[in-house]
DRENVEX-457729 format. One record per residue (C-alpha): x, y, z negated; residue in one letter. Coordinates in steps of 0.05 Angstrom, whole numbers, padded with zeros to 5 digits, always signed. Each point is the difference from the previous one (the first is absolute). Example, Ala and Ser with C-alpha at 12.3 -4.5 7.8 and 13.67 -1.06 7.14 Angstrom:
// DRENVEX-457729
+00246-00090-00156A/+00027+00069+00013S/
END
This chain:
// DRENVEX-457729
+01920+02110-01987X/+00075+00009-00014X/+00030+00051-00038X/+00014+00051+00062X/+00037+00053-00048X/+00061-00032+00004X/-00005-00035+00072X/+00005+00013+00062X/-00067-00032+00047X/+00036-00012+00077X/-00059-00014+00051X/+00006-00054+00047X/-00015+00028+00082X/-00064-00023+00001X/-00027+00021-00077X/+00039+00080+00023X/-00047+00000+00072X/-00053-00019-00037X/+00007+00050-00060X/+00016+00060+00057X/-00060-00019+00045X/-00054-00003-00053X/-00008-00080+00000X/+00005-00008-00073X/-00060-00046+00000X/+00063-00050+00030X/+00018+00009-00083X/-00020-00024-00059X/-00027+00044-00048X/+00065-00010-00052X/+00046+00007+00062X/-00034+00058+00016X/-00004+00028-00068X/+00070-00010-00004X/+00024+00038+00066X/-00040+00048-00021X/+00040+00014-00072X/+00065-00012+00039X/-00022+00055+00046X/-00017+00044-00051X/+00064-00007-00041X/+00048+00002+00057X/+00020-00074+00000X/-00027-00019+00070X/+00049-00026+00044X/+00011-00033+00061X/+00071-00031+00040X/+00025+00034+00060X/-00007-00060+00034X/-00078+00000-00014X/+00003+00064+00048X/+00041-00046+00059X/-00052-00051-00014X/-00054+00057+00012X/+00030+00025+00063X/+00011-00080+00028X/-00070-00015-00014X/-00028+00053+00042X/+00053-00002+00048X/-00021-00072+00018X/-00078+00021-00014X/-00020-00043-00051X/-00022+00062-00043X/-00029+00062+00022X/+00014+00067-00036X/-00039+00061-00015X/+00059+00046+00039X/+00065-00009+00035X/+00039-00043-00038X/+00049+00042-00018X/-00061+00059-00028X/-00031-00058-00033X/+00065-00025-00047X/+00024+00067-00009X/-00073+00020-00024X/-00001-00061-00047X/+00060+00009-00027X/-00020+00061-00031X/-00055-00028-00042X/+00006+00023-00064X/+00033-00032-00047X/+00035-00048+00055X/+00073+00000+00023X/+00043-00041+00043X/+00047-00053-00023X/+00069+00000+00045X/+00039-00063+00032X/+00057+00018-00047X/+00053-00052-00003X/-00020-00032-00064X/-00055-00020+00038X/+00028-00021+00061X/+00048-00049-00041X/-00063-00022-00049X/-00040-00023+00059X/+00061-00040+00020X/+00008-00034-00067X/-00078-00007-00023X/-00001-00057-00048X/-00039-00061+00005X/-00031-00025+00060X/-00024+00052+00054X/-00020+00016+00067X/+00042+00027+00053X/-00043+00046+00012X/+00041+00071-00001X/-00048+00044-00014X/-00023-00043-00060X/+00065-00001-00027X/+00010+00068+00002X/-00061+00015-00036X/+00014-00055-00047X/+00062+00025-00016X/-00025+00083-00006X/-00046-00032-00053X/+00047-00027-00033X/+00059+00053+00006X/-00053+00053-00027X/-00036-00046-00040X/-00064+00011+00027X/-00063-00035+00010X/-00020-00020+00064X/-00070+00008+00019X/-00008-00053+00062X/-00050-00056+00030X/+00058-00032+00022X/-00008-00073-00020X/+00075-00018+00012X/+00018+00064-00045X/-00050-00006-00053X/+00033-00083-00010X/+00059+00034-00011X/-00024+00042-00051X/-00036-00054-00030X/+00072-00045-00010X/+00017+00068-00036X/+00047+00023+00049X/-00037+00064+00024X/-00046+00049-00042X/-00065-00009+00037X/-00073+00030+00006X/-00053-00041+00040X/-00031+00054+00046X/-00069-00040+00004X/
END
């Protein structure tokens, strides 16, 4: 497990609905573990563009939430030890400028580059994500 003392863990959209709906069995037990210490130290974090992702998704009805959409992120945001990561500029012009090769995808990029601007670990299943980490481009946590 990494050092969380010093660093920031940013969840991915699908590891933060799993964590707020109870589904940590979707975890591994170190990933777990380690959202757990985050949590408890105030180093949890997720993007702002996690919660547009959260609102799309059940928009569009590929996920199903608990509450109103709106009751459900605001609710979730105020887990403790959690707090929400803004589009801030540096951002914006990061996920413009990510190095090496990657996807278009925007919302990627902008979590990509929140990870890196707050150099954070990202805690994601996302195979195109986790390469990225791997060619040491990305601090990454495999979710599963």
């Amino acid at each position: 497990m990494p050092n969380l003392e010093d660093t920031l863990l940013l969840l991915d959209t699908h590891v933060w609905i799993w964590v707020m709906n109870g589904e940590v069995e979707m975890l591994s037990p170190t990933c777990r573990n380690a959202i757990v210490r985050a949590s408890q130290i105030g180093k949890l974090r997720v993007s702002a563009i996690t919660v547009w992702e959260v609102g799309m998704l059940e928009a569009k009805g590929r996920i199903r939430l608990t509450k109103g959409c709106l009751d459900w992120v605001n609710e979730a945001l105020s887990a403790p030890g959690l707090a929400l990561l803004p589009l801030s500029p540096e951002v914006a012009i990061e996920s413009s400028r990510l190095p090496g090769s990657f996807h278009g995808e925007p919302a990627d990029r902008i979590l990509a580059a929140t990870s890196r601007i707050y150099n954070a670990i990202l805690v994601t299943q996302d195979s195109k994500l986790l390469d990225y980490g791997q060619e040491n481009y990305l601090s990454v946590m495999a979710a599963r």
